[in-house]
C-alpha positions as CSV (number, residue, x, y, z in Angstrom):
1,X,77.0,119.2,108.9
2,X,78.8,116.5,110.7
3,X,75.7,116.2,112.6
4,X,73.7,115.3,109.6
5,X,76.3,113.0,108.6
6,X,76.4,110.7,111.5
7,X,72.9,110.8,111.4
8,X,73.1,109.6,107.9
9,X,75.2,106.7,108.2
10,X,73.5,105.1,111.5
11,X,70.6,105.7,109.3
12,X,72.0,103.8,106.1
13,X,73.2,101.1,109.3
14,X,70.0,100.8,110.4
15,X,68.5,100.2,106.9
16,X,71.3,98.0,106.2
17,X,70.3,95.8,109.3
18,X,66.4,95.9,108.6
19,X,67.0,94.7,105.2
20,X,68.6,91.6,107.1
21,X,72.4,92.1,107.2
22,X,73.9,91.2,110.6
23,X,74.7,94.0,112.7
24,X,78.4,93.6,112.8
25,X,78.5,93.6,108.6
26,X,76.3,96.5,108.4
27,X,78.6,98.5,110.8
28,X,81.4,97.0,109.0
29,X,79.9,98.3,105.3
30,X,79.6,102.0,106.9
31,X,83.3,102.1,108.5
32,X,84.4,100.5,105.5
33,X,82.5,103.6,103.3
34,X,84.1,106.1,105.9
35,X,87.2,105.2,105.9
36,X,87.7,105.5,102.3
37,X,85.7,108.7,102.1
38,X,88.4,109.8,105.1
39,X,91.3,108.4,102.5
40,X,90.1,110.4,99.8
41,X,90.3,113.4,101.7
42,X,93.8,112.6,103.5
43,X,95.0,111.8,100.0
44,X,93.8,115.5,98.7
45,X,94.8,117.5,102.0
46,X,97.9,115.7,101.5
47,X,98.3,116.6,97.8
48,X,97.6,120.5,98.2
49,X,100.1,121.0,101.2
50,X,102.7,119.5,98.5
51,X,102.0,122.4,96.9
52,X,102.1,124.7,99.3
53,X,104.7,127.3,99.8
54,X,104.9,127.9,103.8
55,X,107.6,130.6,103.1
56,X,106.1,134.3,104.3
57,X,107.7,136.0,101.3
58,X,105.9,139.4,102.0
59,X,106.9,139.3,105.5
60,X,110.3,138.9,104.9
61,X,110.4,141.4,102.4
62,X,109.5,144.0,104.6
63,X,111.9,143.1,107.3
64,X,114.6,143.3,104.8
65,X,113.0,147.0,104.4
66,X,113.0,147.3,108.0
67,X,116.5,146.7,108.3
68,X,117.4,148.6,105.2
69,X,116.1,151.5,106.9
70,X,117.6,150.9,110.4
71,X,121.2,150.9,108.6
72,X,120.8,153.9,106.7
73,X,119.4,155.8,109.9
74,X,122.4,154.2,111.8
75,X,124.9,155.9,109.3
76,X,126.1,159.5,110.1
């Protein structure tokens, strides 16, 4: 996939510089494209780990088990 993508934008370059835009402002047209396709993405990555819980709340139910069950084996 990435693959096809860099293909795609030295493709759009090339176009971009056979239509008769100077090479520097064709490259700058596709970084300018990536890097707010790359913003977009930050921006929504960043959004969904504000969201996220990192807390393992099964795990530390089950050690609360765990040591549940060592104290009562522990008592006589």
């Amino acid at each position: 996939m990435l693959l096809f993508l860099g293909f795609f934008f030295a493709t759009f370059a090339a176009a971009l510089i056979a239509v008769g835009f100077p090479v520097w402002v064709a490259i700058g047209i596709v970084t300018v494209i990536l890097l707010l396709i790359g913003g977009v993405l930050a921006g929504l990555g960043a959004g969904r780990l504000r969201t996220l819980d990192p807390k393992p709340h099964r795990t530390i139910a089950a050690l609360q088990q765990n040591i549940e069950w060592i104290k009562g084996q522990l008592r006589p």
